[in-house]
Biopython code that builds the backbone (N, CA, C, O; Angstrom):
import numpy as np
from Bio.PDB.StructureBuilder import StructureBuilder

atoms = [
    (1, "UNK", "N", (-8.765, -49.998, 4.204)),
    (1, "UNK", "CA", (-7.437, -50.542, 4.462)),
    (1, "UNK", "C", (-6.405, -49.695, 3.717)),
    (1, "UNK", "O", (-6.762, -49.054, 2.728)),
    (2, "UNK", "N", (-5.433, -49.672, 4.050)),
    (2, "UNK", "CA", (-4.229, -48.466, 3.961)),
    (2, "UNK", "C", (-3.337, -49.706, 3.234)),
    (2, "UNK", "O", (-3.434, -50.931, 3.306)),
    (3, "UNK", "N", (-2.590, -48.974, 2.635)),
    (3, "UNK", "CA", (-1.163, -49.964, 2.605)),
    (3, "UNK", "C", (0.103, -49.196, 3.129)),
    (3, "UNK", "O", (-0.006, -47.987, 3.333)),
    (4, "UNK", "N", (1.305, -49.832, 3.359)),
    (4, "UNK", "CA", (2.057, -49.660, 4.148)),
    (4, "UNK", "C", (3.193, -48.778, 3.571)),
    (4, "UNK", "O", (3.890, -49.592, 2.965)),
    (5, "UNK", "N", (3.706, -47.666, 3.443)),
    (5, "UNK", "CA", (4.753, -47.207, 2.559)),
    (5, "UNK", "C", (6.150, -47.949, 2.637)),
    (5, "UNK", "O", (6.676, -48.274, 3.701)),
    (6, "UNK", "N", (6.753, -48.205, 1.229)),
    (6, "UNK", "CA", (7.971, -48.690, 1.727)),
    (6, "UNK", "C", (8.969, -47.586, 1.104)),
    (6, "UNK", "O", (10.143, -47.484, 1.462)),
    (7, "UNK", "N", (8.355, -46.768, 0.125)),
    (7, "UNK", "CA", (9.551, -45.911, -0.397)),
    (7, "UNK", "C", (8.768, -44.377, -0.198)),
    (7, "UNK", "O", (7.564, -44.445, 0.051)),
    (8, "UNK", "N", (9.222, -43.363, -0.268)),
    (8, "UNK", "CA", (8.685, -41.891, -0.732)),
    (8, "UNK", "C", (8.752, -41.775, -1.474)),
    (8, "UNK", "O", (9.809, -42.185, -1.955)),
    (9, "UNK", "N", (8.038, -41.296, -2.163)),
    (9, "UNK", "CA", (8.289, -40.268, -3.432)),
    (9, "UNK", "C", (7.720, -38.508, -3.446)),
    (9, "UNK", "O", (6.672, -37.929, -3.158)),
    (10, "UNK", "N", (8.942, -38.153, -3.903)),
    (10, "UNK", "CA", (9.727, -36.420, -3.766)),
    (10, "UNK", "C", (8.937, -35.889, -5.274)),
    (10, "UNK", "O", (9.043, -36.706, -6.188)),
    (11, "UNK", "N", (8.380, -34.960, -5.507)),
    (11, "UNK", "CA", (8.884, -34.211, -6.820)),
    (11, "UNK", "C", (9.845, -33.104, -6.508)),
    (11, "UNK", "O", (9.837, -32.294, -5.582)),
    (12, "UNK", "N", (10.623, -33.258, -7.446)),
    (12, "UNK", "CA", (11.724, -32.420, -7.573)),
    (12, "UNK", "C", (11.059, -30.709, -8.742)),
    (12, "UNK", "O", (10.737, -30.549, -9.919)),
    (13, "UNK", "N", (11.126, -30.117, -7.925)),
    (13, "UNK", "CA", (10.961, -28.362, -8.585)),
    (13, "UNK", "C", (9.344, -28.833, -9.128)),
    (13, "UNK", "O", (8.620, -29.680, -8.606)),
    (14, "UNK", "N", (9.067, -28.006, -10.313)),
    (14, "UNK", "CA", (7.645, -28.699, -10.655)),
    (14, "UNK", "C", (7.651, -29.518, -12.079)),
    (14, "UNK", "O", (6.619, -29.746, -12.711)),
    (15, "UNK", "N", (9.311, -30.034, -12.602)),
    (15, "UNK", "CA", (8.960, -30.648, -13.540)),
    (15, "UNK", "C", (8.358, -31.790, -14.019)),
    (15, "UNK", "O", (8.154, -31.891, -15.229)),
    (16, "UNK", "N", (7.899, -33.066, -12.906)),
    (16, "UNK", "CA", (6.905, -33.828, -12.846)),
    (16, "UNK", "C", (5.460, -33.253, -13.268)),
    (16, "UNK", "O", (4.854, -33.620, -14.275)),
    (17, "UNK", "N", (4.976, -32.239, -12.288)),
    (17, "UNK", "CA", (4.329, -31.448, -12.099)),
    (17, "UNK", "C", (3.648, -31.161, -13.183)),
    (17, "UNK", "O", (2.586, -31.633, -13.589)),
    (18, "UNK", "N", (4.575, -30.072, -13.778)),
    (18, "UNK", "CA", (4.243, -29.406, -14.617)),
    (18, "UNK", "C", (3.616, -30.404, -16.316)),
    (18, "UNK", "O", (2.829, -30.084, -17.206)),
    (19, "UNK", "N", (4.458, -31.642, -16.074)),
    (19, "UNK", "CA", (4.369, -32.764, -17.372)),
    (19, "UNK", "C", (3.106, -33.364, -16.682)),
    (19, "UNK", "O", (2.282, -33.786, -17.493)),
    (20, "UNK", "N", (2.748, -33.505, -15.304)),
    (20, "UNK", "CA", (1.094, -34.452, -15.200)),
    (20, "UNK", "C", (0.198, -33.524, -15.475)),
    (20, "UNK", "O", (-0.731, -34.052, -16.086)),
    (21, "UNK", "N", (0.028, -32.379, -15.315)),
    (21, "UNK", "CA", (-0.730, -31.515, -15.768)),
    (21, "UNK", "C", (-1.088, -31.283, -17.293)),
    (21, "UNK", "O", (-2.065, -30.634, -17.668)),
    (22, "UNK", "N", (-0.173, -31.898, -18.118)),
    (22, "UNK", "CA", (-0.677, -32.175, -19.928)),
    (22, "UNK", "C", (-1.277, -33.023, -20.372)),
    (22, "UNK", "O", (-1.562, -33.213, -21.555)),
    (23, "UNK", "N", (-1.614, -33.811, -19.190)),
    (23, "UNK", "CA", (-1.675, -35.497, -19.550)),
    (23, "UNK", "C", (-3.223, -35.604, -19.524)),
    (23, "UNK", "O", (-3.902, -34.755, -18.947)),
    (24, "UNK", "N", (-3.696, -36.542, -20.086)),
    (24, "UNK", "CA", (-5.398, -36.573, -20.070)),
    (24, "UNK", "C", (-5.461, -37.234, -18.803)),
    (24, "UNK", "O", (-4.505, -37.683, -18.170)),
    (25, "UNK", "N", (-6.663, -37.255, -18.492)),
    (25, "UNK", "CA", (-7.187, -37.913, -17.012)),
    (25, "UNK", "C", (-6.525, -39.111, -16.801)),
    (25, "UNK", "O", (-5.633, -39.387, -15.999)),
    (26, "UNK", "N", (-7.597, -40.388, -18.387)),
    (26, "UNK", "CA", (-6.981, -41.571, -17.687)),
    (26, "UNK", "C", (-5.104, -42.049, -17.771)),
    (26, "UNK", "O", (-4.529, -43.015, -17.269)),
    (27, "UNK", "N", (-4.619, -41.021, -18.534)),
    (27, "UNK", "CA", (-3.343, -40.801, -18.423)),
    (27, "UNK", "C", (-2.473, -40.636, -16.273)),
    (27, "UNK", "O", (-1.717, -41.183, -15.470)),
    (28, "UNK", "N", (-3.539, -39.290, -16.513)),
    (28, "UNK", "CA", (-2.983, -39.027, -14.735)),
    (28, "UNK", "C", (-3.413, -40.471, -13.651)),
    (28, "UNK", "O", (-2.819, -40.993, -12.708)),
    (29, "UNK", "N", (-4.809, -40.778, -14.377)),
    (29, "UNK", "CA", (-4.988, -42.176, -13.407)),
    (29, "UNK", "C", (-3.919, -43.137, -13.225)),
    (29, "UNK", "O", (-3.499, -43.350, -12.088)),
    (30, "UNK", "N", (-3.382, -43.807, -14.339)),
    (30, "UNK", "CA", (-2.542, -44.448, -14.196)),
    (30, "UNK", "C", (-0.981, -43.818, -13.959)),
    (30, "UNK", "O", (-0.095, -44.564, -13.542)),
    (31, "UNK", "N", (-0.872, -43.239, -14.079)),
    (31, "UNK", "CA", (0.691, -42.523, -13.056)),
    (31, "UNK", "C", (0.252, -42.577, -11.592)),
    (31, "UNK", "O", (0.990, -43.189, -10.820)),
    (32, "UNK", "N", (-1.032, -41.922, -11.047)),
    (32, "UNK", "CA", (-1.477, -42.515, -10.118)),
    (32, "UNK", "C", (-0.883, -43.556, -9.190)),
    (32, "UNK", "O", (-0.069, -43.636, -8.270)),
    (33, "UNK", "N", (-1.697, -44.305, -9.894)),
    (33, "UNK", "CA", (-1.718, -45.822, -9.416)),
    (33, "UNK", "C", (-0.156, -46.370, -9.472)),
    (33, "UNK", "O", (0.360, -47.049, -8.584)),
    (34, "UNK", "N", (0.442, -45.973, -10.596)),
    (34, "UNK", "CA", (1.258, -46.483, -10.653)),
    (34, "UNK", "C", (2.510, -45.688, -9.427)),
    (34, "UNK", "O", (3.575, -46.093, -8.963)),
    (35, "UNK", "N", (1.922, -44.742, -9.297)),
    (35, "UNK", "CA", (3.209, -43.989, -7.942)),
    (35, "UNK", "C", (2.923, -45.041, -6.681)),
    (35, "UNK", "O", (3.810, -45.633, -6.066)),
    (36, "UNK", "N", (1.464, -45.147, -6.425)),
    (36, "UNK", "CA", (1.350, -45.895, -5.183)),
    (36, "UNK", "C", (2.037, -46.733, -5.392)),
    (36, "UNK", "O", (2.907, -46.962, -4.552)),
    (37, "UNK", "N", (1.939, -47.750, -6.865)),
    (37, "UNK", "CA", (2.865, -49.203, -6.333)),
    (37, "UNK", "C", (4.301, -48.703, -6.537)),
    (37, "UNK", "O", (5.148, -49.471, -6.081)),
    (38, "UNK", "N", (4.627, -47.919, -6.947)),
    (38, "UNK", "CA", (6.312, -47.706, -6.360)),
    (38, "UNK", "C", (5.948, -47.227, -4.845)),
    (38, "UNK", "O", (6.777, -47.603, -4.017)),
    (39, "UNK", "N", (5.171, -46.686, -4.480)),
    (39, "UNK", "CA", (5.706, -46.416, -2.937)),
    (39, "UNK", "C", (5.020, -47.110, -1.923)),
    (39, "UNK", "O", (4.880, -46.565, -0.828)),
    (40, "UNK", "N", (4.482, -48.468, -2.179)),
    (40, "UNK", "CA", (3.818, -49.516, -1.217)),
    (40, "UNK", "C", (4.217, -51.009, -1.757)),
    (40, "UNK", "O", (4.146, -51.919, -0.931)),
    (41, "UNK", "N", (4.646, -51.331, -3.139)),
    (41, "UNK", "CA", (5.241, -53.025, -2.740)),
    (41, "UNK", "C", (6.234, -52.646, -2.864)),
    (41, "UNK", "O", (6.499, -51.494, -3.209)),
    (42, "UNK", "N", (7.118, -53.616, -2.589)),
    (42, "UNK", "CA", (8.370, -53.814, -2.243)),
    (42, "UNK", "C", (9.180, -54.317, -3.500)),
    (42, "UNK", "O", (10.215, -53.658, -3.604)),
    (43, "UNK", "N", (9.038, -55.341, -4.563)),
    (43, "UNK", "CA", (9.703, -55.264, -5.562)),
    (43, "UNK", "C", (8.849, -54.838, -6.293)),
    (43, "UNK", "O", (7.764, -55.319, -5.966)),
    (44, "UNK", "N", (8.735, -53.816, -7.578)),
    (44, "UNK", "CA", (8.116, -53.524, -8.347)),
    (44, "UNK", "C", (8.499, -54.437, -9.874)),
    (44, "UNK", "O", (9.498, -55.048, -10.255)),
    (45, "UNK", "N", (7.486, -54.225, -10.322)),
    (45, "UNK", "CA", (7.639, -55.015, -11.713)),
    (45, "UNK", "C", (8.474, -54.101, -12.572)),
    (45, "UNK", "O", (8.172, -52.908, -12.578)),
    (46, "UNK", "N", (9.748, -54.626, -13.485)),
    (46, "UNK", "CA", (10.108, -53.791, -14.014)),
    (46, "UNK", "C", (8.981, -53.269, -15.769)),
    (46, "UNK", "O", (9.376, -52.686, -16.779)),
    (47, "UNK", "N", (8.163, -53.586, -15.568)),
    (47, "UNK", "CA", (7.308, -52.532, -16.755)),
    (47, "UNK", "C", (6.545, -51.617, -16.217)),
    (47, "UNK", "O", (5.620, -51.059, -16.807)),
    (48, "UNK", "N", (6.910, -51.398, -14.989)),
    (48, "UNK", "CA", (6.675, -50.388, -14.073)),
    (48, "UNK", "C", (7.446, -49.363, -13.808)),
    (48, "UNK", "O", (7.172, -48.165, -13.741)),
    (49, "UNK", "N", (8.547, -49.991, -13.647)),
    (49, "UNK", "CA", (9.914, -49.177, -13.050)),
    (49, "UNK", "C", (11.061, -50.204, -13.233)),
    (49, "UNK", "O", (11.036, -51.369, -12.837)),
    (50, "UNK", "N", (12.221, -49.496, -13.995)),
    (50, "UNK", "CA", (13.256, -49.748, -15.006)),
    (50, "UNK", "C", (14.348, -48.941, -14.819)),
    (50, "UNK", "O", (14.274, -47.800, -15.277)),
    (51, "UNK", "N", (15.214, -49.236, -14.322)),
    (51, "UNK", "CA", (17.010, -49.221, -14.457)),
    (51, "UNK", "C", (17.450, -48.882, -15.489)),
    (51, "UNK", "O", (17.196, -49.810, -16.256)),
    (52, "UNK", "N", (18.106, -47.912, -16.161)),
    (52, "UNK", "CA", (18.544, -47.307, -16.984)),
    (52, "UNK", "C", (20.123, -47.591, -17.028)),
    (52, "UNK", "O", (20.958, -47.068, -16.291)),
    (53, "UNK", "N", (20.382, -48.619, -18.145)),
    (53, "UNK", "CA", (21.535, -48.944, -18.031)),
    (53, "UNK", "C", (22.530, -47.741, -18.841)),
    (53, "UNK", "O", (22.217, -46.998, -19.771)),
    (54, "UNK", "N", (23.601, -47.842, -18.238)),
    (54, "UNK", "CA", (24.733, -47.003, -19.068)),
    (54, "UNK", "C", (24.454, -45.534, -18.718)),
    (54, "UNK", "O", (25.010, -44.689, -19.419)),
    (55, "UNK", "N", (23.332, -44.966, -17.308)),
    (55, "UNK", "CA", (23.046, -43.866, -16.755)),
    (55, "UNK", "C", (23.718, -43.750, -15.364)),
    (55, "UNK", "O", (24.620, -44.538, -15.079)),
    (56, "UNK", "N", (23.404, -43.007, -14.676)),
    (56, "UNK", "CA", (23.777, -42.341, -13.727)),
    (56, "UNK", "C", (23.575, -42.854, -12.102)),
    (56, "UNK", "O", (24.152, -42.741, -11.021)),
    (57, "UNK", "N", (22.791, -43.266, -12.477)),
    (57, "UNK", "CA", (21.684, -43.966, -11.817)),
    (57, "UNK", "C", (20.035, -43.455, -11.891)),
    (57, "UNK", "O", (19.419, -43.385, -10.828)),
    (58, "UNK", "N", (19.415, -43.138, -13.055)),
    (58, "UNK", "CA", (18.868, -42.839, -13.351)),
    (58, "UNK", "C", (17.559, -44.121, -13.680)),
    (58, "UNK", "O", (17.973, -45.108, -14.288)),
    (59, "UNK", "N", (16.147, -44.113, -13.324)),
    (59, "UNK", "CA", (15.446, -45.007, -13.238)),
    (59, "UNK", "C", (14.118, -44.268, -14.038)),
    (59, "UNK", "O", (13.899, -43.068, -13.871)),
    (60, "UNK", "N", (13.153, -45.220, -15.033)),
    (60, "UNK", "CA", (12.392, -44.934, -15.570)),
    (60, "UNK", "C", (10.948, -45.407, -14.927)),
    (60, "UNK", "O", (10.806, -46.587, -14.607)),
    (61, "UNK", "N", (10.010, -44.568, -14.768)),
    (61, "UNK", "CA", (8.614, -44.630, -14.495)),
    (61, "UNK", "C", (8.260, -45.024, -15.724)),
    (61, "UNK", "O", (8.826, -44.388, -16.614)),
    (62, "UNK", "N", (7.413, -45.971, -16.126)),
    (62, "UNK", "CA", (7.168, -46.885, -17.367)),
    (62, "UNK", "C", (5.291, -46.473, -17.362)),
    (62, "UNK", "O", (4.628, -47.304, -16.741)),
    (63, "UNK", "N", (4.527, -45.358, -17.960)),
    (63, "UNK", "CA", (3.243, -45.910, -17.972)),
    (63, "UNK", "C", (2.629, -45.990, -19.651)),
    (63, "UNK", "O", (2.884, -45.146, -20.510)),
    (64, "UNK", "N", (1.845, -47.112, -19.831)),
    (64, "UNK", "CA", (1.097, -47.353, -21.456)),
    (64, "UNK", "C", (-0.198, -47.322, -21.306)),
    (64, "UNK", "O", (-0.708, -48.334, -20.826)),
    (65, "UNK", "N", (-0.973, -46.319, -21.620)),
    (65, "UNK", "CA", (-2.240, -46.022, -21.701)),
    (65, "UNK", "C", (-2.709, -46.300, -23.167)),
    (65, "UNK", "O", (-2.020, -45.602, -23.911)),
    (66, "UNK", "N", (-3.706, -47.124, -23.948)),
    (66, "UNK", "CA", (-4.245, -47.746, -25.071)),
    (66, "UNK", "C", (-3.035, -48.049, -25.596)),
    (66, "UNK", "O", (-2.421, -49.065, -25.269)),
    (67, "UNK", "N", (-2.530, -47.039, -26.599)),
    (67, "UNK", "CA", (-0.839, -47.657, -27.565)),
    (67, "UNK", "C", (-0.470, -46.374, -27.134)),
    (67, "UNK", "O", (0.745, -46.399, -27.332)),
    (68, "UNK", "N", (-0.757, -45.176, -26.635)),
    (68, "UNK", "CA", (0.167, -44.451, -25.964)),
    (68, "UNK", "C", (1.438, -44.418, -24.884)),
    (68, "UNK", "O", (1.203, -44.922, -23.786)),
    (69, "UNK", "N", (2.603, -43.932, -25.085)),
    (69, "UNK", "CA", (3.385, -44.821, -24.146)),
    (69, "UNK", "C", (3.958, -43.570, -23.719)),
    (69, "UNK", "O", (4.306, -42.666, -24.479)),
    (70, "UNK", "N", (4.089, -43.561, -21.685)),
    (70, "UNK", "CA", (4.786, -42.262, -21.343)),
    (70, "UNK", "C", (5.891, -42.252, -19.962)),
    (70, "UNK", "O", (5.636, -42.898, -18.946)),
    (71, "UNK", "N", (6.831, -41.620, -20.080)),
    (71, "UNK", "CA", (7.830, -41.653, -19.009)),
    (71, "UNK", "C", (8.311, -40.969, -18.335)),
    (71, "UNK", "O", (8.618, -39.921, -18.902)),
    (72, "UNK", "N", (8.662, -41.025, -16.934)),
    (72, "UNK", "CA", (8.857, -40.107, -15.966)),
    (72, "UNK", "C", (10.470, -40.771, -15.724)),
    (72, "UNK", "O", (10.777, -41.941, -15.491)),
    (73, "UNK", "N", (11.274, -39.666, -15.861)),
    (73, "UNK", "CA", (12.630, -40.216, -15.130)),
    (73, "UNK", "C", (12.607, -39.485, -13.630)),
    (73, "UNK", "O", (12.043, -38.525, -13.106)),
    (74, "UNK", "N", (13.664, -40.631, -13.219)),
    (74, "UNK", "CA", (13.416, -40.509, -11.707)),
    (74, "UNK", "C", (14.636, -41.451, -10.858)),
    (74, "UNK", "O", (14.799, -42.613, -11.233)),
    (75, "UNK", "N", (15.494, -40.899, -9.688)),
    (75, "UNK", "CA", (16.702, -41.373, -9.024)),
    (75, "UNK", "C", (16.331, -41.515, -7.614)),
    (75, "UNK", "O", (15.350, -41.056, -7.028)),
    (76, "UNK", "N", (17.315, -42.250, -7.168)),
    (76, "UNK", "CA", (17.128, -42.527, -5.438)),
    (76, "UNK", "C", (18.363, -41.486, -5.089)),
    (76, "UNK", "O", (19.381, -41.077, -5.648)),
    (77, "UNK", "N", (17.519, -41.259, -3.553)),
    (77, "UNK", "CA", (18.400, -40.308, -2.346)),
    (77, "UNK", "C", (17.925, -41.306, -0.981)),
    (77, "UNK", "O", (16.899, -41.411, -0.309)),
    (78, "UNK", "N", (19.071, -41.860, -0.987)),
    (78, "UNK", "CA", (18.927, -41.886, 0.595)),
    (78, "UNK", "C", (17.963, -43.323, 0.813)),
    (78, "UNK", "O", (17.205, -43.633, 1.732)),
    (79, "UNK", "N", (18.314, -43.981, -0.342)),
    (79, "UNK", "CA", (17.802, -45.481, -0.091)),
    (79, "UNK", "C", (16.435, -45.674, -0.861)),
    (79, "UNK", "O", (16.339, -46.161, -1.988)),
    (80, "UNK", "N", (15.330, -45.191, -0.032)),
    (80, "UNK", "CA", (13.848, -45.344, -0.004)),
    (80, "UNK", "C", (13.194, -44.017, -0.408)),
    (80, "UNK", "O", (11.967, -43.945, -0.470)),
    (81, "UNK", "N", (14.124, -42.766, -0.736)),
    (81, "UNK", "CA", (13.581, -41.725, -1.331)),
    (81, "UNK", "C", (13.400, -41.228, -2.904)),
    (81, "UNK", "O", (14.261, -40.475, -3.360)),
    (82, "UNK", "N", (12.589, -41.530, -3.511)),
    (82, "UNK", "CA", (12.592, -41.799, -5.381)),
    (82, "UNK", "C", (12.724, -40.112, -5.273)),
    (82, "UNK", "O", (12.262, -39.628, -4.240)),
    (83, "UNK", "N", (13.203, -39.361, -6.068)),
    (83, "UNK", "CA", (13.109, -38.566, -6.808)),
    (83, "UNK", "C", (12.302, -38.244, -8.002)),
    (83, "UNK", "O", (12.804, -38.881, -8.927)),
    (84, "UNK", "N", (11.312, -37.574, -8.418)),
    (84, "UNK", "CA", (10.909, -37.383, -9.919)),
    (84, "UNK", "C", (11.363, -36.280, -10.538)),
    (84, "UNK", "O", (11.305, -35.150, -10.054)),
    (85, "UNK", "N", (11.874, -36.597, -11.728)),
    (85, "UNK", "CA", (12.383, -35.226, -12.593)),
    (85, "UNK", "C", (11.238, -34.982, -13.853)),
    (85, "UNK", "O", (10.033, -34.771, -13.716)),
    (86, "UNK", "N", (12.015, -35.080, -15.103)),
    (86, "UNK", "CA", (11.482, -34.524, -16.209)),
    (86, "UNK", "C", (10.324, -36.219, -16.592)),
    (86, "UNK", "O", (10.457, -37.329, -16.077)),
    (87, "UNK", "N", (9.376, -35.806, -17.558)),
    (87, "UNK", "CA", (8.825, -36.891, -17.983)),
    (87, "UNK", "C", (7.955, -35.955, -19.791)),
    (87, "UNK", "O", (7.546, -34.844, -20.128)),
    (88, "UNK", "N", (8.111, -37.311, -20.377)),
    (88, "UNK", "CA", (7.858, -36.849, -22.030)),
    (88, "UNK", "C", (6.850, -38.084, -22.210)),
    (88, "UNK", "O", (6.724, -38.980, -21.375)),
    (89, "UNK", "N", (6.099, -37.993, -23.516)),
    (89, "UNK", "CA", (5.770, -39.056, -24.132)),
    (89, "UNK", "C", (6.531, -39.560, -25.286)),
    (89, "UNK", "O", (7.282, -39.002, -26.086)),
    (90, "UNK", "N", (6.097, -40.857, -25.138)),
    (90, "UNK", "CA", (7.616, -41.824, -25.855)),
    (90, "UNK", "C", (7.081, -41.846, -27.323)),
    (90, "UNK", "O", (5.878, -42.080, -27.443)),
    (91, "UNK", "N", (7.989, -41.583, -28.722)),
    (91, "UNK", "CA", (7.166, -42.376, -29.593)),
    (91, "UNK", "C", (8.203, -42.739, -30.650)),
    (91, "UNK", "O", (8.205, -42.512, -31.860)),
    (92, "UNK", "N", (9.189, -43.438, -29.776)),
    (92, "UNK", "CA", (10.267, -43.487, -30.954)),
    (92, "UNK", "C", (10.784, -44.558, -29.475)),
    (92, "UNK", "O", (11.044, -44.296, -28.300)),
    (93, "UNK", "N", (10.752, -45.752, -30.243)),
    (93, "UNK", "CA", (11.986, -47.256, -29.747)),
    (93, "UNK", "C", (12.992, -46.633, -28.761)),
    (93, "UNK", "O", (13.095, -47.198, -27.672)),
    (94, "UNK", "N", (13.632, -45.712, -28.960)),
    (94, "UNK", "CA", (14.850, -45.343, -27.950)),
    (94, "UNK", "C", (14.610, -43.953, -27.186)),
    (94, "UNK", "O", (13.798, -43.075, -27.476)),
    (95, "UNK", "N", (15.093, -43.973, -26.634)),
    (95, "UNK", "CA", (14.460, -43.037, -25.098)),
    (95, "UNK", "C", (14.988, -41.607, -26.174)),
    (95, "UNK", "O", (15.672, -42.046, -27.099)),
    (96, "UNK", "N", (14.868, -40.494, -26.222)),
    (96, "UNK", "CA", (15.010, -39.261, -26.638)),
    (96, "UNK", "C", (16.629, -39.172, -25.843)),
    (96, "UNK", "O", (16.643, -39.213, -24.613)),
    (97, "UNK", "N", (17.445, -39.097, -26.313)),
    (97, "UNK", "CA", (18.977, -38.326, -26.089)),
    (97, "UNK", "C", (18.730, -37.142, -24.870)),
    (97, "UNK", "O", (19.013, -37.309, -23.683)),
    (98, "UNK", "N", (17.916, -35.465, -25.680)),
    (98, "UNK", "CA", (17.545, -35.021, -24.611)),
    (98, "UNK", "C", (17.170, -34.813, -23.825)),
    (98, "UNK", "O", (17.536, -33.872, -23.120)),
    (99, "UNK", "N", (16.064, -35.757, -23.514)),
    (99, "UNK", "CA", (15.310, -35.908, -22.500)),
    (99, "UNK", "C", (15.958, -36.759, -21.193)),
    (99, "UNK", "O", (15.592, -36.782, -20.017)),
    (100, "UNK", "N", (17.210, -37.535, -21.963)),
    (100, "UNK", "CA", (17.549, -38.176, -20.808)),
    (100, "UNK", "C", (19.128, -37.523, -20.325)),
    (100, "UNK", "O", (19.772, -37.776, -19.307)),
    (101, "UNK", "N", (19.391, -36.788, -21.235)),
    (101, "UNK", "CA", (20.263, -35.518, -20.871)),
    (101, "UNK", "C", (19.734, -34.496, -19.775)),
    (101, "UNK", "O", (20.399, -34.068, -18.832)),
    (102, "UNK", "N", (18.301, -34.157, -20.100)),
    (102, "UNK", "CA", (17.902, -33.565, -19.256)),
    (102, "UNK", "C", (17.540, -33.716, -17.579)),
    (102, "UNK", "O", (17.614, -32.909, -16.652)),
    (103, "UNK", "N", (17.149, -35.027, -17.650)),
    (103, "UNK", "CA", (17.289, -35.853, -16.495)),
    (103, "UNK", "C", (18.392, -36.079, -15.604)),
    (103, "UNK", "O", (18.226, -35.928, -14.394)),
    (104, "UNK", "N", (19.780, -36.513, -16.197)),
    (104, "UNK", "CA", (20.796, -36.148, -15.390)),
    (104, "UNK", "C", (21.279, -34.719, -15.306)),
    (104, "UNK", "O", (22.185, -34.552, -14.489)),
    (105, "UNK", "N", (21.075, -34.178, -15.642)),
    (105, "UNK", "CA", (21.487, -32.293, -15.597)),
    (105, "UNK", "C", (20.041, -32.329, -14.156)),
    (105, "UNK", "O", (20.597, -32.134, -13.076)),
    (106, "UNK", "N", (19.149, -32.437, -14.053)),
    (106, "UNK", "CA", (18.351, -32.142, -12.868)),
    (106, "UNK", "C", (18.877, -33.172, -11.513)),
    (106, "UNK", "O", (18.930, -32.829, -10.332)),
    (107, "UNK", "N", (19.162, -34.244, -11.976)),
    (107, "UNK", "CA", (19.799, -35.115, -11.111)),
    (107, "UNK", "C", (20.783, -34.138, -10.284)),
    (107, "UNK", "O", (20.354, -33.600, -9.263)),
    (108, "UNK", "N", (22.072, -33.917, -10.717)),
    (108, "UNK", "CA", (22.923, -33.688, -10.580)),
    (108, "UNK", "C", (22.742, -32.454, -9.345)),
    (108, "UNK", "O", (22.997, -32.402, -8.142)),
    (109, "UNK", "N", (21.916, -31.126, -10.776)),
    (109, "UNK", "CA", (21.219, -29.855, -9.746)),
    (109, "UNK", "C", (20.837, -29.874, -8.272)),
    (109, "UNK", "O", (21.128, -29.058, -7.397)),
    (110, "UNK", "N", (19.692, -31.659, -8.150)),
    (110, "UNK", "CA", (18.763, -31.683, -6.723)),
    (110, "UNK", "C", (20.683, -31.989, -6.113)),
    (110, "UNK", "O", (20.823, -31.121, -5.252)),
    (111, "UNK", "N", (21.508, -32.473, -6.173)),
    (111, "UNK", "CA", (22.522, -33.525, -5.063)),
    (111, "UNK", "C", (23.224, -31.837, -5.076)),
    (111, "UNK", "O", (23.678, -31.562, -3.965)),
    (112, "UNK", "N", (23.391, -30.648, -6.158)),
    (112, "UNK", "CA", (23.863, -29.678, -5.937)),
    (112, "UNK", "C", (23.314, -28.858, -4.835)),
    (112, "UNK", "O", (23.909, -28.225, -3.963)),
    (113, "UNK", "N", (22.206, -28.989, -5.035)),
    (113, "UNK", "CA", (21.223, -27.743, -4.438)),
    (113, "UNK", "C", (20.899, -28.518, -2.460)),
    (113, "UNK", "O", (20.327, -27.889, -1.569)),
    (114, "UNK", "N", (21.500, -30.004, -2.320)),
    (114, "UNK", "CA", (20.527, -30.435, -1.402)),
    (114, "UNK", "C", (21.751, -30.233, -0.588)),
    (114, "UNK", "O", (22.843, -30.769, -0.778)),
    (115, "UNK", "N", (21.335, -29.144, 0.615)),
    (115, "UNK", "CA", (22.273, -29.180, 2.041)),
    (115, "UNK", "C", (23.171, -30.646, 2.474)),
    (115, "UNK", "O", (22.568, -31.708, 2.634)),
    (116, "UNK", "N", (24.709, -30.536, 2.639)),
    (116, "UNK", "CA", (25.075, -31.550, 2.976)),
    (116, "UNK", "C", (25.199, -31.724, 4.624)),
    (116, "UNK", "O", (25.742, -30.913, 5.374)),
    (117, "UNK", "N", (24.604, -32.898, 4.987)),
    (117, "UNK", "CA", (24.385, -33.547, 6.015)),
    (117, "UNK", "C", (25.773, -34.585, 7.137)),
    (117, "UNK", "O", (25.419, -35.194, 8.147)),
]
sb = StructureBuilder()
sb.init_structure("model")
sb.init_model(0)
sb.init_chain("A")
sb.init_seg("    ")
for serial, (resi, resn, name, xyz) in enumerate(atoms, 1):
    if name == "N":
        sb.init_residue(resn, " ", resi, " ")
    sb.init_atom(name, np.array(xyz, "f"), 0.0, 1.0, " ", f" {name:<3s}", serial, name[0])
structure = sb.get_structure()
């Protein structure tokens, strides 16, 4: 049995990419899993996926493997199309300054770089 897509998900250049590739297995498992349920239910839990207040519109991929804790930022295009940008591991209460600097600077780049329609 299949499930039904309700959103896409894009990587943007290879900086997703390049950050799942550091990650230990059962690390990549659960990003995994956790991409399918952003792109097959329909409301996601927010300790899943999280709204970034006082951003851009900028949205956090939430995954906790044992007490390890790790994040993928990530924006919508076009309704049902997630974007993934940069992603770090967390180990400090408040999101890293640059990392989420860095996130809107790629934001910005994909809406620069994407042919207008």
């Amino acid at each position: 049995m299949t499930a039904e897509f309700v959103r896409n998900v894009f990587y943007y250049r290879q900086y997703y990419l390049d950050f799942f590739a550091t990650l230990k297995p059962e690390v990549q498992r659960k990003f995994n899993w956790t991409l399918q349920l952003l792109a097959t239910v329909d409301r996601v839990p927010e300790k899943y996926f999280k709204h970034l207040t006082g951003s851009s519109g900028l949205y956090e991929i939430r995954v906790e493997v044992s007490t390890d804790i790790y994040r993928v930022f990530s924006f919508f295009d076009k309704g049902k199309l997630i974007i993934l940008v940069n992603g770090f591991q967390k180990k400090t209460p408040k999101t890293p300054k640059n990392e989420l600097a860095l996130a809107e600077q790629l934001k910005q780049q994909y809406f620069d770089e994407k042919p207008a329609r």
